[in-house]
Residue frames as qw, qx, qy, qz and C-alpha x, y, z in Angstrom:
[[0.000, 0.887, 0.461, 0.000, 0.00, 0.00, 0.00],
 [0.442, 0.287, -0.063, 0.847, 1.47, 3.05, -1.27],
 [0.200, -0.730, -0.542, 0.365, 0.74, 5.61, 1.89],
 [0.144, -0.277, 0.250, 0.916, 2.20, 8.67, -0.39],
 [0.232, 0.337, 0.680, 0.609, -0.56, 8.24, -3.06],
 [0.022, 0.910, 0.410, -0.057, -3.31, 10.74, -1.73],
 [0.161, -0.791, 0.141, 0.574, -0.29, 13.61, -1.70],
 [0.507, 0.166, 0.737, 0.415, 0.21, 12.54, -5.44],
 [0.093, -0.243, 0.207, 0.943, -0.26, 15.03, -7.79],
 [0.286, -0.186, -0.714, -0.612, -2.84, 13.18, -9.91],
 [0.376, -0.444, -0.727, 0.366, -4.59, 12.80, -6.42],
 [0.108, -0.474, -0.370, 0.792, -4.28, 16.68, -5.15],
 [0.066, 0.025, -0.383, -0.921, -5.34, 18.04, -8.60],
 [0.200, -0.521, -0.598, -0.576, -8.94, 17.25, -8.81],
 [0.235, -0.745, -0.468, 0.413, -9.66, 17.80, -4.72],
 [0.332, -0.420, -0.040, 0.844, -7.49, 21.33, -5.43],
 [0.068, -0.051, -0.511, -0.855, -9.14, 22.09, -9.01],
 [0.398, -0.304, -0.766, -0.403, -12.60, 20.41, -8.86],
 [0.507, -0.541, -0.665, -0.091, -14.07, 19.72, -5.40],
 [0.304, -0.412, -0.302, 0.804, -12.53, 22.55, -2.87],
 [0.005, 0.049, 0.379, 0.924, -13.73, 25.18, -5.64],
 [0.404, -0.342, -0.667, -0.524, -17.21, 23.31, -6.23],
 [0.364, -0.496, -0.719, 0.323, -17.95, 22.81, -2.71],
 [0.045, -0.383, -0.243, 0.890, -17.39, 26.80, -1.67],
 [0.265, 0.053, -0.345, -0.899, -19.34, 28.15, -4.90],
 [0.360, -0.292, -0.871, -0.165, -22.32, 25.07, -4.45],
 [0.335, -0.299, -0.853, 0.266, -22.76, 25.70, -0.67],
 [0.128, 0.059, -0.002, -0.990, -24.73, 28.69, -0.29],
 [0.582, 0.097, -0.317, -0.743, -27.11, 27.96, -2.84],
 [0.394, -0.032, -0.917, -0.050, -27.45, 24.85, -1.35],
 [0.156, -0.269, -0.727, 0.613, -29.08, 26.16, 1.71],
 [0.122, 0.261, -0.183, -0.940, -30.77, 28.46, -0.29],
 [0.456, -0.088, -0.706, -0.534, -32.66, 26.20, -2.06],
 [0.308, -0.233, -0.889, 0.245, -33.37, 24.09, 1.00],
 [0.008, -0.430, -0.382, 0.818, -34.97, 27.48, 2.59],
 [0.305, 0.065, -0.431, -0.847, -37.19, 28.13, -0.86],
 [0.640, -0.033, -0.641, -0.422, -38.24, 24.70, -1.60],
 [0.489, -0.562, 0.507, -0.433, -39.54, 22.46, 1.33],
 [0.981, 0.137, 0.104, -0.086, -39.44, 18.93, -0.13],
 [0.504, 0.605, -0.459, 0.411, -35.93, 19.67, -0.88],
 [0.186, -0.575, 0.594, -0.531, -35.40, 20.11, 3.08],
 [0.820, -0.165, 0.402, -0.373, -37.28, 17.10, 4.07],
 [0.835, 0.477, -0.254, 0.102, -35.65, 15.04, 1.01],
 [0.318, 0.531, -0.600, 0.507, -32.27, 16.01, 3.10],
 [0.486, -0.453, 0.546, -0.510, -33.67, 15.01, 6.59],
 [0.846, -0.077, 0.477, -0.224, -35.08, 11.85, 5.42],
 [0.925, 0.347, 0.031, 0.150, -32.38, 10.63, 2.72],
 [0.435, -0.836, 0.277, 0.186, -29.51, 11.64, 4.22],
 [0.819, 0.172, 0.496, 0.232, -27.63, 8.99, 1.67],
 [0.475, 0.455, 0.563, 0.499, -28.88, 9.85, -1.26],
 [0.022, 0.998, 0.008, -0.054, -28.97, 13.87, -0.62],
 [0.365, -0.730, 0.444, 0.369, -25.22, 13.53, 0.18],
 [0.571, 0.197, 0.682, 0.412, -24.52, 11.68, -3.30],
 [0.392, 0.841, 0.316, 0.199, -26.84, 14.32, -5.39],
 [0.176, -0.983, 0.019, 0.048, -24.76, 16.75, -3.46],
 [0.534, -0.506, 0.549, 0.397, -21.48, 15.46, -4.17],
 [0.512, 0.431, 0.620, 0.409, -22.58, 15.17, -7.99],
 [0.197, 0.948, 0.237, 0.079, -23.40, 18.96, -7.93],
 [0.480, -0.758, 0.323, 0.302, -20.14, 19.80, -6.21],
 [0.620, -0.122, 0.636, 0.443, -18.08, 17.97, -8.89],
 [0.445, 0.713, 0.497, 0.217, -20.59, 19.50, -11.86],
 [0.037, -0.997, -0.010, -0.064, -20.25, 23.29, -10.65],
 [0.751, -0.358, 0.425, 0.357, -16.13, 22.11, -10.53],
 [0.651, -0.073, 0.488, 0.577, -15.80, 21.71, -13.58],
 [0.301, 0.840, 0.258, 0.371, -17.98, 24.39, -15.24],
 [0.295, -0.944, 0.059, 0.137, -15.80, 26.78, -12.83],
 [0.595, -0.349, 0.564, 0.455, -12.62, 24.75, -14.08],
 [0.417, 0.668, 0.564, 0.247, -13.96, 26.20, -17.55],
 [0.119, -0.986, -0.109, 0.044, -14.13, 29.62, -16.54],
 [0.580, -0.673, 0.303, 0.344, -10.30, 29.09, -15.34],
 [0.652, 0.135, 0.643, 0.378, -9.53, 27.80, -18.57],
 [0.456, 0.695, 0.372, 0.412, -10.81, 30.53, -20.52],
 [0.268, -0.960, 0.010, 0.083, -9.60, 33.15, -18.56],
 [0.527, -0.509, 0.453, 0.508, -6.02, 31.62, -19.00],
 [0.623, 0.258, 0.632, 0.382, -6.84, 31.20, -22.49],
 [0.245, 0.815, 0.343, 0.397, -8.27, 34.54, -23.90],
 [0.302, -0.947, -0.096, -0.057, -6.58, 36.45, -21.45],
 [0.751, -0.404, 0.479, 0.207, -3.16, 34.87, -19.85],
 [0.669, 0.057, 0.484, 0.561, -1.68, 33.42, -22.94],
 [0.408, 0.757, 0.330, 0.390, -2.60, 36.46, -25.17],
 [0.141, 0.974, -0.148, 0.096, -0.89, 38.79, -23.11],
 [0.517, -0.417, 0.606, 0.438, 2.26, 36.43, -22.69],
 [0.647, 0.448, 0.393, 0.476, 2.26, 35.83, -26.34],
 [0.109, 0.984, 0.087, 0.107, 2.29, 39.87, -26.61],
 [0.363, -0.847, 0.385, 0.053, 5.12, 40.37, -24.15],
 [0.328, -0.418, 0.778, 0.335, 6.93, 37.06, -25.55],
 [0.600, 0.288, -0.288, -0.689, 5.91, 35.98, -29.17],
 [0.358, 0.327, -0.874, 0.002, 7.14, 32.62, -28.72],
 [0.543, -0.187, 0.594, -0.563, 4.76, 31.90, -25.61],
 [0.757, 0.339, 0.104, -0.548, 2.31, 30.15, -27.63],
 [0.745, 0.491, -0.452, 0.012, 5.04, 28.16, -30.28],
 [0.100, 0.343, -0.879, 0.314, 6.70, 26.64, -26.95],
 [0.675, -0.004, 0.393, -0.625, 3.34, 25.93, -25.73],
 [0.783, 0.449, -0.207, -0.377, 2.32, 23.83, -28.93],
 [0.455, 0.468, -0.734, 0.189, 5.97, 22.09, -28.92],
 [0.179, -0.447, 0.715, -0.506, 5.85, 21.49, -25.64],
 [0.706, -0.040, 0.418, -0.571, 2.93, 19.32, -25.74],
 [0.755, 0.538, -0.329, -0.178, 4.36, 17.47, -28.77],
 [0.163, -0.602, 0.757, -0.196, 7.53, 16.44, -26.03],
 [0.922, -0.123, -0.363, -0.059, 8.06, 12.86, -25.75],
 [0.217, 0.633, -0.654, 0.352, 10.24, 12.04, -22.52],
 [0.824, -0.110, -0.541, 0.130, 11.27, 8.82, -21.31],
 [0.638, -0.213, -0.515, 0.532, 13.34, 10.53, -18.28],
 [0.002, -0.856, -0.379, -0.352, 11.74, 12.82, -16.67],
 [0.344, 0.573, -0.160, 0.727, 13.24, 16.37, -16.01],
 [0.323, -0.187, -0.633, 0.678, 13.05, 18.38, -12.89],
 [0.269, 0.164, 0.039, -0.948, 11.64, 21.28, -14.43],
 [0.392, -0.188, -0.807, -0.400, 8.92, 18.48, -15.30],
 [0.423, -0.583, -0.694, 0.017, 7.69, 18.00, -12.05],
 [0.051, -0.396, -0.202, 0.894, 8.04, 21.83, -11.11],
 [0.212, 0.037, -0.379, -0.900, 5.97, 22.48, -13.93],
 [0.365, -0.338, -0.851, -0.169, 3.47, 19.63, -12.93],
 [0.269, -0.534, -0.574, 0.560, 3.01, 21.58, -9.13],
 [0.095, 0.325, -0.036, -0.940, 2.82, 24.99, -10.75],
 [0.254, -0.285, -0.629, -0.677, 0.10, 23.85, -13.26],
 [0.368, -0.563, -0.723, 0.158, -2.10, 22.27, -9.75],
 [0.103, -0.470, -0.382, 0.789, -1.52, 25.84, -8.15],
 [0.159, 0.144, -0.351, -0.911, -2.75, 27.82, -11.58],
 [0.302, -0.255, -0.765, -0.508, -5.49, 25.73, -12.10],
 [0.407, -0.607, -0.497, 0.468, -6.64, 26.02, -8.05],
 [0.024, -0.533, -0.437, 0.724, -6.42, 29.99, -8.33],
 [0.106, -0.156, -0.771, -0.609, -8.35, 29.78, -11.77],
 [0.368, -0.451, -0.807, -0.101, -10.92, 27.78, -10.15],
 [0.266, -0.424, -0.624, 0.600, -10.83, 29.48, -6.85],
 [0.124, 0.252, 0.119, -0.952, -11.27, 33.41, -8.00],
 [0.446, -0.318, -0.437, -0.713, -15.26, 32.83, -10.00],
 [0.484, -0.352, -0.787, 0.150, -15.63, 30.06, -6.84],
 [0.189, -0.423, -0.521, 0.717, -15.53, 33.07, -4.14],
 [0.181, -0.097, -0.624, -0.754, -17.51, 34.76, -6.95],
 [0.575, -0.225, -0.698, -0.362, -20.15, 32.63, -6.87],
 [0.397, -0.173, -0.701, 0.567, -19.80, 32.06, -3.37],
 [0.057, -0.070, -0.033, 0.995, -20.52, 35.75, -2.70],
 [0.442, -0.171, -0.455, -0.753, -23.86, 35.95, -4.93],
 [0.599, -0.293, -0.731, -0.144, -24.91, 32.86, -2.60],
 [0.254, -0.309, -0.506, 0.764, -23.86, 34.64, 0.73],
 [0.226, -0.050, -0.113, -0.966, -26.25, 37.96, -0.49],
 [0.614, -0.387, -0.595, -0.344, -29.01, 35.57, -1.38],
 [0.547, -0.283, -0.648, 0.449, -28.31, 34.06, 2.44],
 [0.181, 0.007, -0.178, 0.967, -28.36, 37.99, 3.72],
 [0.409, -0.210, -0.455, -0.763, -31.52, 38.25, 2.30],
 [0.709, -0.341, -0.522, -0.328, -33.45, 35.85, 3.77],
 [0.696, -0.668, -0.082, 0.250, -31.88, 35.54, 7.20],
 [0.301, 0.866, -0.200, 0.347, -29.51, 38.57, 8.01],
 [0.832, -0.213, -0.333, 0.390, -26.13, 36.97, 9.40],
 [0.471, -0.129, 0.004, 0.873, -24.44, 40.14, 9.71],
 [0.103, 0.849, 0.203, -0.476, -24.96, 43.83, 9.86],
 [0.568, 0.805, 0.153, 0.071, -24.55, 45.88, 6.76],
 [0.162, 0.852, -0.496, 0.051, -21.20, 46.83, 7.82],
 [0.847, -0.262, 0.427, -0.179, -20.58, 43.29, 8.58],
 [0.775, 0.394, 0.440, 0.223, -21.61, 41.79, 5.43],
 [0.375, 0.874, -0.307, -0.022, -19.43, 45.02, 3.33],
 [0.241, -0.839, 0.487, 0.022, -16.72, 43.38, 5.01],
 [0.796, 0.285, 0.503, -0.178, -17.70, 40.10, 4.03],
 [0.552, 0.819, 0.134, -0.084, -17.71, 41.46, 0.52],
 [0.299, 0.900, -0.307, -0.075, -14.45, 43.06, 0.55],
 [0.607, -0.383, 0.694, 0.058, -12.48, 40.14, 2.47],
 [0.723, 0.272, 0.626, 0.105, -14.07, 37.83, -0.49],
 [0.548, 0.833, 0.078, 0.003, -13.47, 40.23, -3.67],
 [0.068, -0.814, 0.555, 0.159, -9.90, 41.37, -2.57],
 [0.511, -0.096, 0.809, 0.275, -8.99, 37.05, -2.14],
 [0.757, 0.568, 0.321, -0.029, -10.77, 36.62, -5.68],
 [0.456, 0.887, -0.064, 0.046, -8.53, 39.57, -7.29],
 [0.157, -0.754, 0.624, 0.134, -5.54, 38.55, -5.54],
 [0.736, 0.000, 0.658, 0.158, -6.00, 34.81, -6.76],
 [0.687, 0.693, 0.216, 0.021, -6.45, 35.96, -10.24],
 [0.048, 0.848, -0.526, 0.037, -2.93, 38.58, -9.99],
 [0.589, -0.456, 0.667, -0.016, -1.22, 35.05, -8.48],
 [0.663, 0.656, 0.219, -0.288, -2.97, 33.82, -11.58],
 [0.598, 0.756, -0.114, 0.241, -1.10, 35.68, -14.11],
 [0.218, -0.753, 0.621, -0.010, 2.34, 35.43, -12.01],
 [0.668, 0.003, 0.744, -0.008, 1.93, 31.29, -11.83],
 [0.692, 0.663, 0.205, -0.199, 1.38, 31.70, -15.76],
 [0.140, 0.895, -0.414, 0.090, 4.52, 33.55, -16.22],
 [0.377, -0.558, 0.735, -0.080, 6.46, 31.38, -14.64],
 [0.834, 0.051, 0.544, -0.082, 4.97, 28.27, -16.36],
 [0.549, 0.827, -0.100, -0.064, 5.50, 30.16, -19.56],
 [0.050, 0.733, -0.678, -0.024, 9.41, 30.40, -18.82],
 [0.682, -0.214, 0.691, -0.105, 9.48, 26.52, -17.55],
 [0.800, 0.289, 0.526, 0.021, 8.27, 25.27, -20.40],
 [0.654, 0.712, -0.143, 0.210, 10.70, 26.74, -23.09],
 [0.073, -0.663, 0.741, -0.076, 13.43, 25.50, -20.66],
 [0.774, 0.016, 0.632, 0.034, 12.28, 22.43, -21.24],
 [0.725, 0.687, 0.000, 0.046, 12.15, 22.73, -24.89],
 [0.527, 0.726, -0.412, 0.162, 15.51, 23.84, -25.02],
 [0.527, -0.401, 0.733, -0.159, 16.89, 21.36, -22.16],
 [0.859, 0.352, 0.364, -0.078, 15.44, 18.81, -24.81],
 [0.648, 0.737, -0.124, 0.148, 16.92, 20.39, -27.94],
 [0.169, 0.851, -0.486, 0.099, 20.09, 20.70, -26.36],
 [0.615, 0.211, -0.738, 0.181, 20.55, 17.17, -24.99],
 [0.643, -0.640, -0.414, 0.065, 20.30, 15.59, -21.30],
 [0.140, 0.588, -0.481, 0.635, 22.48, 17.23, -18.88],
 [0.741, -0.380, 0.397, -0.386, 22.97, 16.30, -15.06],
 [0.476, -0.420, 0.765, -0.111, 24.02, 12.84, -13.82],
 [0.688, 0.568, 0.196, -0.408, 22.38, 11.31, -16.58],
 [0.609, 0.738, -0.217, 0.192, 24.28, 12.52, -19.61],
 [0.297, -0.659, 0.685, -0.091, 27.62, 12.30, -16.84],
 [0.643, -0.151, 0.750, 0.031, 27.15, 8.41, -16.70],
 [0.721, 0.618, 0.307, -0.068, 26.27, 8.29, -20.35],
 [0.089, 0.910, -0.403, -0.041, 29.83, 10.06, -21.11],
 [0.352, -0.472, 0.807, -0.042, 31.94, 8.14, -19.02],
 [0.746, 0.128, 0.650, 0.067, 30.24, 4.24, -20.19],
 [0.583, 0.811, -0.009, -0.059, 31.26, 6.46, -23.98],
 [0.105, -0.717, 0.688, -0.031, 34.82, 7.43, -22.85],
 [0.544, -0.356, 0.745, -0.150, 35.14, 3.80, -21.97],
 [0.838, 0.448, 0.311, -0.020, 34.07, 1.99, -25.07],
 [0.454, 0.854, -0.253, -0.011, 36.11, 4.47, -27.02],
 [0.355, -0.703, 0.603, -0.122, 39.30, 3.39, -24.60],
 [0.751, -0.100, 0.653, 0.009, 38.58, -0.11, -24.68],
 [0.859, 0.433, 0.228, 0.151, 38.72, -0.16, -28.61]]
């Protein structure tokens, strides 16, 4: 039993992309609903089961349409104004994905952790969004907080949105550079301990003949 595998990248990415996002931007409007509709509230008291399934099926739904959002935001936004600042953003991008490698680099699995954080504050800045709209609704109908409460509320949750999004386009940048040092760690050959022992067992043929 491998006790590392939940900290596993392929592991942290959907909780970090998918279900931490979906859950904050869901739960609001979950109570919300429960406080509209009343068969919805009694459906949760007396299927406790099968509420927590529907609810773990919305959580995973609103995920990925929010992991969308991230996606286009890096897309129409992100890459177009690294391609601006570097033309090449885009033609290392393309290449990069074209890589075949049997031994994998360092900047490989730095570039693997920096994609899980970009895609997590993607996801995260519509999630406190969304969140937000569902906390007003909540305000509405039963007032947790006073009006200068809930402003604060507001501004706590817009500022984290606008600072995930800036972190955003920094974590972009940085993937941007990563990945046209790989490319040209590739094009130029292995390097490291690698290509050392690969020398030497050369040197040594060459000797021996």
């Amino acid at each position: 039993m491998d006790l590392t595998a939940p900290f596993k990248p392929e592991f942290l990415r959907p909780i970090t992309t998918l279900i931490v996002p979906g859950t904050i931007a869901v739960g609001p409007f979950v109570l919300v609903l429960g406080d509209y509709v009343a068969p919805v509230a009694n459906f949760w008291d007396d299927h406790t089961t099968a509420f927590a399934v529907l609810l773990a099926i919305s959580v995973l739904a609103a995920g990925f349409i929010i992991e969308d959002v991230g996606a286009n935001i890096e897309f129409y936004l992100w890459d177009k104004e690294l391609n601006k600042k570097n033309p090449t953003h885009l033609i290392n991008w393309n290449e990069y994905l074209k890589l075949r490698i049997d031994n994998e680099l360092v900047g490989e699995r730095y570039l693997d952790a920096k994609v899980t954080q970009l895609k997590f504050e993607l996801s995260m800045a519509p999630a406190l969004i969304i969140f937000w709209s569902g906390l007003l609704w909540l305000q509405v109908l039963h007032p947790m907080w006073s009006i200068v409460g809930f402003l604060l509320v507001t501004l706590l949750l817009f500022t984290s949105a606008v600072y995930l999004l800036w972190e955003s386009w920094q974590t972009a940048k940085v993937l941007s550079k990563t990945r046209a040092l790989i490319i040209e760690a590739i094009n130029a050959g292995p390097k490291g301990t690698a290509a050392e022992h690969k020398l030497e067992g050369h040197l040594e043929v060459k000797m021996n003949a």
